[in-house]
C-alpha positions, -999 to 999 in steps of 0.1 A, spaced: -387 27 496 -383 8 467 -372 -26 470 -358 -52 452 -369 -83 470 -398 -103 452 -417 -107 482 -418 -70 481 -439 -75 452 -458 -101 460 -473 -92 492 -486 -52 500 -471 -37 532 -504 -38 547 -506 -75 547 -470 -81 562 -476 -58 589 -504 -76 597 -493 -110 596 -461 -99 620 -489 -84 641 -508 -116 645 -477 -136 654 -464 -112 681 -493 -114 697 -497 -151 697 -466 -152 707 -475 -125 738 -503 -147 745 -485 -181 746 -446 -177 744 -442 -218 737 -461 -223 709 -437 -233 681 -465 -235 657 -475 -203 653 -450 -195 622 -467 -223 599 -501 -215 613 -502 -178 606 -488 -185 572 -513 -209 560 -544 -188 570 -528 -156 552 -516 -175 522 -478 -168 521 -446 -185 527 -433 -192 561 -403 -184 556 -416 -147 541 -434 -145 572 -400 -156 598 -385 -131 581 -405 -100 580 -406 -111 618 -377 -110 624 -368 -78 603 -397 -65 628 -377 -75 659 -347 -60 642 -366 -26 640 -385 -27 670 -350 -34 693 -358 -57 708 -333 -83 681 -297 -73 675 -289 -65 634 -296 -38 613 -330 -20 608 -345 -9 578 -337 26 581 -297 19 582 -301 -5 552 -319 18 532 -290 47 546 -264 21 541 -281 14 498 -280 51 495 -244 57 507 -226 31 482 -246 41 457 -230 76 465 -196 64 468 -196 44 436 -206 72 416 -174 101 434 -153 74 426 -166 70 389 -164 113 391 -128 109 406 -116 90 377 -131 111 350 -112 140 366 -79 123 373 -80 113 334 -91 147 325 -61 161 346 -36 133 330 -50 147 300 -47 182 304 -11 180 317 -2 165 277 12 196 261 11 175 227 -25 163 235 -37 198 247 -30 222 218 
C-alpha cells in the first residue's frame, strides 16, 4: 500500500505501530492519563498529532472506534480509480459510435 500522506514517508511502519502500541497500553494501564499522547510523542520523536491519528486509525481497524478501516479505504481508492477510467472508456466509445454512425465521416 502505497500512500500518499507525508507522514507515510517520514515515519517506517514499524515505528507507528509501535508508538500506537505504547499508548494503548498506557492507556490499558491507566485509562485517565491525558498525557500520554504528548509523552509518547516526545520520546519517539514525532508529531502528536501523527501519533492521535495513527491511533485513532488503529481503533478504527481494531473495532473498537466507528469510521472506516484501512482495508475499505484502500478498496474504496481502488474502486474510483476504476470508475473514472469506464467512464473515460464509455466516452471514447460513445464518440467512436457518434462517429461511426456519420455516413459522410465513415467512407
Amino acid at each position: 500500500m502505497e500512500a500518499k500522506n507525508p507522514s507515510t514517508k517520514r515515519y517506517p511502519p514499524e515505528m507507528k505501530e509501535r508508538a500506537v502500541r505504547m499508548v494503548q497500553e498506557v492507556r490499558r494501564s491507566d485509562p485517565a492519563d491525558n498525557t500520554v499522547l504528548p509523552r509518547v510523542a516526545r520520546q519517539l520523536g514525532i508529531g502528536v498529532e501523527s501519533l492521535r491519528t495513527w491511533v485513532k486509525q488503529a481503533e478504527i481497524d481494531g473495532g473498537t472506534r466507528p469510521g472506516v478501516t484501512s482495508t475499505e479505504h484502500d478498496e474504496l481508492v481502488e474502486l474510483r480509480k476504476e470508475v473514472r477510467e469506464l467512464r473515460r472508456s464509455n466516452d471514447i466509445l460513445q464518440a467512436a459510435a457518434s462517429f461511426m454512425q456519420n455516413p459522410r465521416l465513415c467512407r
